[in-house]
N, C-alpha and C positions, 0 to 999 in steps of 0.2 A: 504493500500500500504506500503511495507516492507521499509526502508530505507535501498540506497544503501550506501554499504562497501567500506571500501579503497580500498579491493585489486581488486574489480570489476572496480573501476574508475582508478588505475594505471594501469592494465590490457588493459581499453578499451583506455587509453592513448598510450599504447604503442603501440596499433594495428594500431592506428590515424597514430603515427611517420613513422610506418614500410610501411603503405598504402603513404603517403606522401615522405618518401623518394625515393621512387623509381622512382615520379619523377622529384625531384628533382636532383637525378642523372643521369637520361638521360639531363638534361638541363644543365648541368655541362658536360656533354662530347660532347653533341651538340653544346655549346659554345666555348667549347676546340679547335672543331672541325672548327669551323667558324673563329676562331681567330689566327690560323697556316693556313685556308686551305684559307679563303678571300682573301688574298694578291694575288692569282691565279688570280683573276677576272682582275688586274689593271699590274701586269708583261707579261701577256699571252693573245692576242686577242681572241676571241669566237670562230674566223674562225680558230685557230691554233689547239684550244681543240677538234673541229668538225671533224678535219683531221684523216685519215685511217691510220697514221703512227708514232710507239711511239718510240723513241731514242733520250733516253734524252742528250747523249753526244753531238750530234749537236744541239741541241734545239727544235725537233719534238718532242712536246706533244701533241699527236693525243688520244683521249682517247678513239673513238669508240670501235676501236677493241680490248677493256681491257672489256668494258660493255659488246662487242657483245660474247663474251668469259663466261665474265660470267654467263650473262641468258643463253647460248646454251645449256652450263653443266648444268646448274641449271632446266631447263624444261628436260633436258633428264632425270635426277636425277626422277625428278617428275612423268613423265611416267610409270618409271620402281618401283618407291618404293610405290605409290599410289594405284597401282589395290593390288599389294604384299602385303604391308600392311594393308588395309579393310580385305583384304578374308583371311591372315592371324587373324587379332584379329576377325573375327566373326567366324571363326574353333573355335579358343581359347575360345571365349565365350558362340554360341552353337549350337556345334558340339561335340565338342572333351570332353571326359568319363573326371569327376573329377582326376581320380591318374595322366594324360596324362597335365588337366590344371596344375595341380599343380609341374610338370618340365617344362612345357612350361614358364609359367608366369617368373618365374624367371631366366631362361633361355635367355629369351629377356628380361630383367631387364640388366643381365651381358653382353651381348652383344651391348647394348647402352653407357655399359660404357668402351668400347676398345677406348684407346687412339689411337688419330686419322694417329700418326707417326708411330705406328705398321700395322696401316694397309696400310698405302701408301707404308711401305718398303714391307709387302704383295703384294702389287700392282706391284711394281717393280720385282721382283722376278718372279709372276706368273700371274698374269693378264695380264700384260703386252704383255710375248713375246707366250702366247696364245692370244690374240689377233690379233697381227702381223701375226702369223702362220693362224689363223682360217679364218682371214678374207685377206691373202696376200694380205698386204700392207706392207710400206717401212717403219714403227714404228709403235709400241703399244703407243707410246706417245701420246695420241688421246683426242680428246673432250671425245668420248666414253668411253675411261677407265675410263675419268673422274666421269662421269655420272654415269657407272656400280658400281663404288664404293662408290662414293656418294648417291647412290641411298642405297646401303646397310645399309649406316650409317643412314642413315633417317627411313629404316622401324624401328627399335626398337621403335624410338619416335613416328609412327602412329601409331603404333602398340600397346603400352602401354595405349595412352592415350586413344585411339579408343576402346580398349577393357574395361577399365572404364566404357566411355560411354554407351556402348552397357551393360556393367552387369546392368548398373543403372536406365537401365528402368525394371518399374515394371514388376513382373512375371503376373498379371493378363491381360496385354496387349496380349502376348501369350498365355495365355489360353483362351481368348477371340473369338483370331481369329482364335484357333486350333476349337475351337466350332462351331464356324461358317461355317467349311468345308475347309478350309484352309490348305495347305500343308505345313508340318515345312519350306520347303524353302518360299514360297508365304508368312509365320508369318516372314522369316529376311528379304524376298526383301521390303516387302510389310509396317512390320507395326513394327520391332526391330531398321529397318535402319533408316526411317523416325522418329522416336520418337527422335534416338540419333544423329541426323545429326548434333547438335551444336557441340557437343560432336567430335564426327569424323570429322567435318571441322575444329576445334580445334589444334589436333593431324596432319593433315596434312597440316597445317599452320607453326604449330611449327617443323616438320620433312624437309619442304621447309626451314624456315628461317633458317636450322641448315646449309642443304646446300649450301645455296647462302654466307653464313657467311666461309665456313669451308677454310682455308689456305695450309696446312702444306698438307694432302694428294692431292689436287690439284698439289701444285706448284711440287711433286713429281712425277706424273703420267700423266699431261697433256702435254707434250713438250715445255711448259714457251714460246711459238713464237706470239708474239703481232701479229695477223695477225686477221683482218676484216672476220668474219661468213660471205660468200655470198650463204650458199646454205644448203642442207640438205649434201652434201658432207664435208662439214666443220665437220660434226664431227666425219667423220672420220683424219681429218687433228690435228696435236698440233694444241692447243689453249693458249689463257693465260688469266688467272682471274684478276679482281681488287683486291683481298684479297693477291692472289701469288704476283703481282707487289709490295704493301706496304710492303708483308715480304721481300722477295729480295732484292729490294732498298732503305727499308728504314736506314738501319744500315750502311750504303754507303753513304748518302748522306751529304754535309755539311748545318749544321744548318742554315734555316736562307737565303738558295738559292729559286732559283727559281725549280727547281728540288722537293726542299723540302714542297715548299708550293703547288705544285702539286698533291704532292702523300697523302696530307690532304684534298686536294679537291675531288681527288678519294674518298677517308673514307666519305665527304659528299657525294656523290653522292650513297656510298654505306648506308650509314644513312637512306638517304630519300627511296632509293629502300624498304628496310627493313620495313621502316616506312610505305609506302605506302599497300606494302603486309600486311600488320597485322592491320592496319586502315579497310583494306577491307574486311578484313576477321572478324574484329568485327562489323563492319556493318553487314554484310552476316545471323553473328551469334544473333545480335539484332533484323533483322527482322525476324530470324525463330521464333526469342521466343514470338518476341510481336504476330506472327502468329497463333501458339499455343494457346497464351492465349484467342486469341479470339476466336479461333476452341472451348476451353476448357468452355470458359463462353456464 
């Protein structure tokens, strides 16, 4: 047995810090986040936070319809960049002729990274008052814009990672089941999709989390009106996010108020959401693997 080298044990030291601090860093902003947003729980009763009605000038902190706002947009996002993104990265990875992948790939590499304030002023410009027009209604200011755009921003990220996944399963998987009488599509419904479902529930974990998180093209394209989701017609109506209320109001408020320690307990409430999605979705991804493993042994 070789003895180990410095630069193998500074090396595996630093992977140590790099894997430890991150999260270390989340409990430093979850802390943050507890210690501005707490004071909420003891200035503001439970029944006032539960309430349909947010204006803070008279002292309504209603925060349902800042949640209901936000999951509306965030499932609609979800709808529309989920089917988009799978059947886009399984074209990309196999279907579509190598000279075709190789502008694709990077193609949607660049398009995950358009700043998110160019495309809400896109939004405003032309999503928008095609919407109003398509669908006559009295504003494009919509959940729906919101959703359509959001939903855009998110395929690159299911898309990217999803097509990883999918290269990374082995080639003998597919020539296995091409063997067996299988049809190229029956080899991706059947036995490319299934191999890489960590992989692709991954990718559409992290394309969700982008949109439940994202601020700036929301608060520009959803009509910013706190107003309670009662329906599927809600999205056609403005809505308003918890991410658009903390930008809006936070730079507004004075340190220190009751205002202020509200709009930190939103930030937890959008913490644990976050938290909750991507806990689930690594459970999701632990039982496929330990499933596999027993299929495999």
């Amino acid at each position: 047995m070789r003895p180990i080298g410095w630069s193998e044990v500074i090396i595996t030291a630093l992977i140590k810090v790099a894997g430890y601090s991150a999260i270390i860093f989340v409990t430093l902003i979850f802390t943050f986040l507890l210690r501005e947003g707490a004071p909420t729980l003891f200035e503001v009763p439970l029944e006032a936070l539960a309430q349909t009605r947010w204006y803070p000038i008279e002292d309504y902190y209603g925060i349902l319809p800042l949640i209901g706002g936000s999951l509306i947009v965030t499932f609609g996002a979800a709808l529309f960049a989920v089917p988009l993104g799978i059947a886009t990265a399984v074209y990309i990875a196999e279907i579509a002729p190598r000279w075709a992948r190789e502008i694709l790939k990077p193609l949607v590499e660049i398009l995950g990274g358009l700043p998110s304030v160019m495309l809400g002023f896109i939004g405003i410009l032309i999503i928008v008052p095609f919407v109003r027009e398509a669908l006559d209604i009295p504003t494009g200011l919509t959940a729906f814009t919101g959703a359509l755009i959001l939903g855009g921003m998110a395929i690159p990220t299911i898309v990217s990672v999803s097509e990883d996944a999918l290269d990374a399963v082995p080639k003998t998987y597919r020539d296995a089941s091409l063997a067996m009488g299988a049809t190229p599509w029956q080899t991706i419904w059947r036995v490319t999709l299934p191999a890489a479902r960590s992989g692709v529930l991954t990718g559409v974990m992290l394309g969700v989390g982008r949109a439940i998180g994202e601020t700036m093209t929301v608060m520009m394209v959803t009509g910013n009106a706190p107003v309670l989701p009662t329906g599927l017609r809600s999205l056609f109506s403005p809505v308003r996010t918890m991410t658009a209320t903390i930008a809006a109001e936070m730079g507004e408020v004075a340190n220190g108020s009751v205002h202020y320690h509200v709009l930190f307990f939103i930030g937890i409430v959008l913490f644990l959401i976050s938290l909750i999605v991507n806990l689930t979705a690594a459970s999701v991804v632990f039982k496929q693997r330990k499933r596999s493993e027993r299929i495999l042994s």
